[in-house]
C-alpha positions in Angstrom: -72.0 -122.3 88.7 -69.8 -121.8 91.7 -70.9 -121.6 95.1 -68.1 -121.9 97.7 -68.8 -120.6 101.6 -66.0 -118.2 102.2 -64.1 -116.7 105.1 -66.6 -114.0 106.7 -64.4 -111.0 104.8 -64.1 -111.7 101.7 -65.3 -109.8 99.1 -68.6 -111.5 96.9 -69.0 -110.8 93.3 -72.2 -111.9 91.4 -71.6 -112.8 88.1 -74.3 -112.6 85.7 -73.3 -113.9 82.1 -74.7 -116.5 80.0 -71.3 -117.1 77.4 -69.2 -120.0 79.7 -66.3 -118.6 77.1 -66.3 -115.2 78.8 -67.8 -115.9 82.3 -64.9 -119.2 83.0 -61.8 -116.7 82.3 -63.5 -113.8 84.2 -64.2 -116.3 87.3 -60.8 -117.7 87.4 -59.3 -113.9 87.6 -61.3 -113.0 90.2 -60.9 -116.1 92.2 -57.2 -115.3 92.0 -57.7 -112.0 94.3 -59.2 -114.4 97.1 -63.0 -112.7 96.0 -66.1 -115.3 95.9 -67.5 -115.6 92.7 -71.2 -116.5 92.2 -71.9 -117.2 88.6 -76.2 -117.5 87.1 -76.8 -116.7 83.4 -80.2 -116.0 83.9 -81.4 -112.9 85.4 -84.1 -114.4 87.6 -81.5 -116.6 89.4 -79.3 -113.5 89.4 -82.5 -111.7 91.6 -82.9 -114.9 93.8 -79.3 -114.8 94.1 -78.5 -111.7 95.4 -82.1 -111.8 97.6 -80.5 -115.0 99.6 -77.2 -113.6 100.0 -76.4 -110.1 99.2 -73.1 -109.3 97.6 -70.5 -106.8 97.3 -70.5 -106.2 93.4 -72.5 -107.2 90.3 -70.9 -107.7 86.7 -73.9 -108.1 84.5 -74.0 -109.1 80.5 -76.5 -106.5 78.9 -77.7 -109.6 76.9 -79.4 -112.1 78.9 -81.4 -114.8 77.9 -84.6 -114.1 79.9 -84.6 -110.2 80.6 -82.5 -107.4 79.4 -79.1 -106.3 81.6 -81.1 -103.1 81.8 -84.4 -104.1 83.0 -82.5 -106.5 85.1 -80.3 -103.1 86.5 -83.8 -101.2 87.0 -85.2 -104.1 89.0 -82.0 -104.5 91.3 -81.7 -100.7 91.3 -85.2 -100.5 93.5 -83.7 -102.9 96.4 -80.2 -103.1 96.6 -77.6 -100.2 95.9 -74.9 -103.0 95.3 -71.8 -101.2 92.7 -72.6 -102.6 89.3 -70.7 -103.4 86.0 -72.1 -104.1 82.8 -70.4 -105.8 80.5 -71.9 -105.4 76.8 -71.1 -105.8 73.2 -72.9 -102.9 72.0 -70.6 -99.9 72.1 -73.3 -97.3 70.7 -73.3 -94.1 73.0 -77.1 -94.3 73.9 -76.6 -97.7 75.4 -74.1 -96.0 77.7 -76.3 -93.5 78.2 -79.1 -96.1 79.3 -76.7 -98.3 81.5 -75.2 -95.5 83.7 -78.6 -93.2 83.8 -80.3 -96.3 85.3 -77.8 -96.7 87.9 -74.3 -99.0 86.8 -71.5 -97.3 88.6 -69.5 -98.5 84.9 -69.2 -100.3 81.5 -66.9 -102.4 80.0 -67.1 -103.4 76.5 -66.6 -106.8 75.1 -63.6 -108.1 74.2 -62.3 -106.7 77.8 -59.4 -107.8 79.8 -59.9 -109.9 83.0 -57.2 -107.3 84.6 -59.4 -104.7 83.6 -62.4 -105.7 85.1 -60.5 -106.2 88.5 -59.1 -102.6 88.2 -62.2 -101.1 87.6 -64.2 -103.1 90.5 -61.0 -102.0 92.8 -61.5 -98.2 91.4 -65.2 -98.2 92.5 -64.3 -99.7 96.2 -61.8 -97.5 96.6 -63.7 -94.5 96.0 -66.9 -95.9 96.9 -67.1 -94.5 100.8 -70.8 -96.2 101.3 -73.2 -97.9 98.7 -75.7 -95.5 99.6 -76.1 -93.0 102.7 -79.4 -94.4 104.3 -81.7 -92.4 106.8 -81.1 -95.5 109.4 -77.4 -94.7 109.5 -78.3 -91.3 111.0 -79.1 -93.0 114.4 -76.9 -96.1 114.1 -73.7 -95.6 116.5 -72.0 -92.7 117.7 -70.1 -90.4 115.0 -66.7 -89.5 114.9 -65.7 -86.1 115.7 -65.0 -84.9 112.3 -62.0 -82.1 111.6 -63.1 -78.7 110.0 -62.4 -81.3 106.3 -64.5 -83.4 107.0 -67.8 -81.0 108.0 -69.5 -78.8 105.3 -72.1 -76.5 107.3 -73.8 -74.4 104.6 -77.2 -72.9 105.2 -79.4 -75.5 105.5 -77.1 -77.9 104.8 -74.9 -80.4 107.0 -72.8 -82.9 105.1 -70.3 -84.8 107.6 -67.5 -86.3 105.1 -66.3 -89.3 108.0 -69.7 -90.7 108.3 -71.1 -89.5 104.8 -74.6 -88.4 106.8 -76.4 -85.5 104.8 -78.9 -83.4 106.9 -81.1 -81.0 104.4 -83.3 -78.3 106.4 -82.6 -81.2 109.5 -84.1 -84.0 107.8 -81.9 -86.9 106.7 -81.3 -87.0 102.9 -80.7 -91.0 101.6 -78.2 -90.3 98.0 -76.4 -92.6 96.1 -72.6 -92.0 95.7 -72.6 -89.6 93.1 -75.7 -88.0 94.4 -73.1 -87.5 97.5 -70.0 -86.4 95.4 -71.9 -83.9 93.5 -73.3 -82.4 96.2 -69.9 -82.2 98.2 -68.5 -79.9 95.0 -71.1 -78.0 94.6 -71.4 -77.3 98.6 -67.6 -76.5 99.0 -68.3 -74.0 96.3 -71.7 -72.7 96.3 -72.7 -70.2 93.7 -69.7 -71.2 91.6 -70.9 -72.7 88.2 -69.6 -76.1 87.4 -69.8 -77.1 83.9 -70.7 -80.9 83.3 -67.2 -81.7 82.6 -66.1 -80.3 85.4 -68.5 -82.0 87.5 -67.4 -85.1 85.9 -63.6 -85.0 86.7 -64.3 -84.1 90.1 -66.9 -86.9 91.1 -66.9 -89.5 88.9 -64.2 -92.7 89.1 -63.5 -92.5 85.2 -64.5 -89.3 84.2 -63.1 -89.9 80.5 -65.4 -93.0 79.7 -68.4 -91.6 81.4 -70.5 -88.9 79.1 -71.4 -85.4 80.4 -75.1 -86.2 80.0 -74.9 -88.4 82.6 -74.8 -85.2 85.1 -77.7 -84.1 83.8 -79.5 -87.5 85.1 -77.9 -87.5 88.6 -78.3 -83.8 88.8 -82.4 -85.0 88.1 -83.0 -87.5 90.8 -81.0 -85.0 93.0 -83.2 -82.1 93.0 -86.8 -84.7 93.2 -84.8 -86.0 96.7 -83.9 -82.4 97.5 -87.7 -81.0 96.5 -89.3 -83.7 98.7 -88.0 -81.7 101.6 -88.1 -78.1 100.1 -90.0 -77.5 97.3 -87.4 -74.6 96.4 -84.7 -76.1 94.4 -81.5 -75.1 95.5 -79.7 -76.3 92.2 -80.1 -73.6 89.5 -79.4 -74.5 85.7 -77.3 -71.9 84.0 -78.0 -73.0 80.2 -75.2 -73.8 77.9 -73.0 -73.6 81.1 -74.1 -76.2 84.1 -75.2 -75.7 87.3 -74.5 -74.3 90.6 -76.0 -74.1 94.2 -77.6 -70.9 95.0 -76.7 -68.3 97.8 -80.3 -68.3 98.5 -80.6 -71.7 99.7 -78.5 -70.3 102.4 -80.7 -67.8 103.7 
């Protein structure tokens, strides 16, 4: 398993894969874009791992040897907000379902391409504007004066696009990416309803692998972030259409 101290900027991968056949070719590709790769195939090391040295992405088999990819996303999911790949042999559409409800950013099915695991890693960082907008960054260094672009003032709402800080009714909101890119539609257009699909295509970094349901999940842990603040949800659900954000949230 390799472990070699890089230069302070480059880019750390966790690998967590238990098959020496697909984890050897996988390593050597990354390697070859000057990233640090940290292979376990268990996913208790993969937890001690990333606790000792946290990294900049995750590729993790779905079938481990000691814990389920899943279980093993869920228990990652409630520390770290680290972007995550599964790779998997199953290709059924519920196990999709599962590993992007439960917080992987994507999924790659086995047999995959080396050069498309880098592309997809270098999709999510290019889109990926912050791992997760935390409450701490509020207060953390002096913002940016943001153009008229970059600031959404709606209502209660303040979303500043340079910084990615979300004020809800003043408080602080911490959201995940998507969390963050579905609010920004639905705030440059409120009261306009967004199907799923189109929800999809405008937030999402591979909208034609991903499945529409998937909204429905974000759209979930959305509202429970958005009720802790306001009991009034501001989302409304138009059935057999999607959603939108109401005027009345405005008011």
């Amino acid at each position: 398993m390799s472990s070699i101290t890089p230069p302070a900027t480059t880019k750390r991968i966790l690998l967590v894969e238990d098959d020496p056949a697909i984890a050897e070719p996988l390593i050597y590709a990354l390697q070859r874009e000057g990233w640090l790769v940290n292979w376990v195939t268990l996913a208790a090391q993969a937890l001690d791992r990333q606790a000792a040295t946290p990294h900049d992405f995750m590729i993790l088999d779905v079938g481990l040897p000691d814990m389920d990819g899943f279980d093993l996303c869920r228990a990652i999911r409630k520390q770290w907000s680290t972007p995550l790949l599964f790779l998997t042999a199953r290709s059924e559409e519920i196990e999709r379902i599962i590993g992007l409800e439960i917080g992987a950013d994507d999924y790659c099915a086995k047999p995959f391409s080396p050069r498309e695991i880098i592309s997809r890693i270098k999709v999510i960082w290019r889109r990926m504007q912050s791992p997760e907008v935390a409450p701490s960054q509020m207060t953390s260094s002096p913002e940016p004066v943001p153009d008229i672009e970059q600031l959404i003032a709606w209502g209660p709402w303040h979303l500043n696009l340079l910084t990615f800080h979300v004020l809800y009714h003043a408080q602080p909101l911490s959201l995940t990416r998507y969390e963050l890119r579905l609010l920004e539609v639905l705030l440059r257009h409120p009261e306009r309803v967004w199907s799923r699909n189109q929800l999809m295509q405008a937030a999402w970094e591979h909208p034609d692998h991903s499945l529409e349901r998937t909204i429905d999940s974000h759209i979930k842990t959305l509202r429970q972030k958005l009720r802790a603040i306001d009991p009034i949800d501001p989302i409304q659900t138009h059935r057999g259409l999607g959603y939108s954000l109401s005027r009345s949230s405005a008011d």
